[in-house]
C-alpha positions as CSV (number, residue, x, y, z in Angstrom):
1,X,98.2,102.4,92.1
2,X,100.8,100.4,90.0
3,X,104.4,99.7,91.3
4,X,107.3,99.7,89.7
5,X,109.1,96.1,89.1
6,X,111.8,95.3,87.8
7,X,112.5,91.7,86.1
8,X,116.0,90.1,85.2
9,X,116.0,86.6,83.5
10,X,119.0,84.8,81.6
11,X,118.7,82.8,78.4
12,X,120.3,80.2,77.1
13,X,124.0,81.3,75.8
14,X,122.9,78.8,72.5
15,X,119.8,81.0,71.2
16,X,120.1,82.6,68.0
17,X,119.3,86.3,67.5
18,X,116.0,85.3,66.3
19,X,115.2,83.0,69.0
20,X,116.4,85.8,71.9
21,X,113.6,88.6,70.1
22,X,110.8,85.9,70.1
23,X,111.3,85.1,73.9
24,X,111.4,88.7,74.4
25,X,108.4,89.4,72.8
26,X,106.5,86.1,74.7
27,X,107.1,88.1,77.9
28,X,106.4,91.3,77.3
29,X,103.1,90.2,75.6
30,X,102.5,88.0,79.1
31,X,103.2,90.9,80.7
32,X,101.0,93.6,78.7
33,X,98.1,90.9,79.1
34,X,97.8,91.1,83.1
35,X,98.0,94.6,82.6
36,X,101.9,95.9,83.0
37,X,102.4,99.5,81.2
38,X,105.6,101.6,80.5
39,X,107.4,98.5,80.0
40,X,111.3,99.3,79.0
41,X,113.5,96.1,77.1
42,X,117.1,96.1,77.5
43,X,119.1,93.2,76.0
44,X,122.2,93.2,78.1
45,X,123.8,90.5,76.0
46,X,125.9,87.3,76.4
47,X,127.5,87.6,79.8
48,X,129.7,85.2,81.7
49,X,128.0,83.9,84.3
50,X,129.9,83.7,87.8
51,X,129.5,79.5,88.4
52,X,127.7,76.9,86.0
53,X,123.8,77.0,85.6
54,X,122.5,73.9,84.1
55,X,125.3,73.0,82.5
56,X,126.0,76.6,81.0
57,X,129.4,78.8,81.6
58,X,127.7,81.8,79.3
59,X,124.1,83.5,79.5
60,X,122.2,86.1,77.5
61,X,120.9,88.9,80.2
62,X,117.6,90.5,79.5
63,X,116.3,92.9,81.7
64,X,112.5,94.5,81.9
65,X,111.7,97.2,84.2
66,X,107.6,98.4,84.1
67,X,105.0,99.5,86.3
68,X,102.0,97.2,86.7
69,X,99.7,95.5,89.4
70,X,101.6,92.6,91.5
71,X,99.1,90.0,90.1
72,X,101.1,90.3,86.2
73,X,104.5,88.9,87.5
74,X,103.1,84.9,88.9
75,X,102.0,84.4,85.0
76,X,105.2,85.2,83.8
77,X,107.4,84.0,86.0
78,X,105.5,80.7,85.8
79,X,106.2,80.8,82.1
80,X,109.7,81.2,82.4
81,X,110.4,78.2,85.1
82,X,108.4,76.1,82.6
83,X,110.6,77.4,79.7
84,X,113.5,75.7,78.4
85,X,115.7,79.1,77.1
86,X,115.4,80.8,80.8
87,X,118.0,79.1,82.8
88,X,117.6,82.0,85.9
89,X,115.3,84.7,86.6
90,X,114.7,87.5,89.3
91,X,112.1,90.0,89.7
92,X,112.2,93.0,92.1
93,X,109.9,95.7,93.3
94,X,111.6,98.8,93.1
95,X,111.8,101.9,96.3
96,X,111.6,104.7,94.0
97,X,112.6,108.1,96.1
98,X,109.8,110.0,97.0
99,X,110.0,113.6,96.0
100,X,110.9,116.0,98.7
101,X,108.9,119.2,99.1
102,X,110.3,122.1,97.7
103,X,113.2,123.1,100.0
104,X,113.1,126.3,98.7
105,X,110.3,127.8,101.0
106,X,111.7,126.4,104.2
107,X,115.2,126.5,104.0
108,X,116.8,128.9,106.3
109,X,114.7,131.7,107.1
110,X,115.6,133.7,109.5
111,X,113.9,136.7,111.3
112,X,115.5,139.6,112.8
113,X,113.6,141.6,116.1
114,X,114.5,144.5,117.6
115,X,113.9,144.2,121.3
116,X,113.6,147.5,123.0
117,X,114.1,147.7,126.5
């Protein structure tokens, strides 16, 4: 069964539009490799960041959430500690609420008996 993960990573505030779809594309290419699927891309955009990180005040947010096997997030986080435009990166496994049986059938049922005496 695959989880759900989801991965947040901050570029460089000095990438060019160009530069931000090609590093985008290197991970979710790492990440279709070790098998991730349903993988969803959201560019949050340049972002102030709340205290310096390596000598940056600004960052670019990208944020991937997909399902995939555990063993598909070391590659690519390895990729982005070795890479230059990541300055910070997180990755999550998400609790998703598990559905609750239909409420329907069992909610308040009530029987009436008439006790003779």
């Amino acid at each position: 069964m695959s989880t759900v993960y989801e991965t947040i990573y901050i570029l460089r505030p000095d990438l060019g539009d160009e530069q931000v779809e090609q590093a985008i594309a290197k991970y979710q290419n790492l990440l279709q490799e070790q098998g991730a699927e349903n993988i969803e891309i959201q560019n949050r955009g340049k972002r102030r960041l709340a205290y310096e990180i390596k000598k940056h005040r600004d960052g670019i947010y990208i944020q991937m959430n997909y399902t995939g096997p555990g063993s598909a997030i070391a590659p690519m986080e390895r990729a982005m500690r070795l890479s230059e435009e990541v300055i910070r990166y997180l990755t999550i496994k998400q609790d998703l609420p598990e559905e609750k049986a239909d409420t329907a059938d069992t909610a308040d049922t009530t029987e009436t008996v008439a006790v003779t005496a």
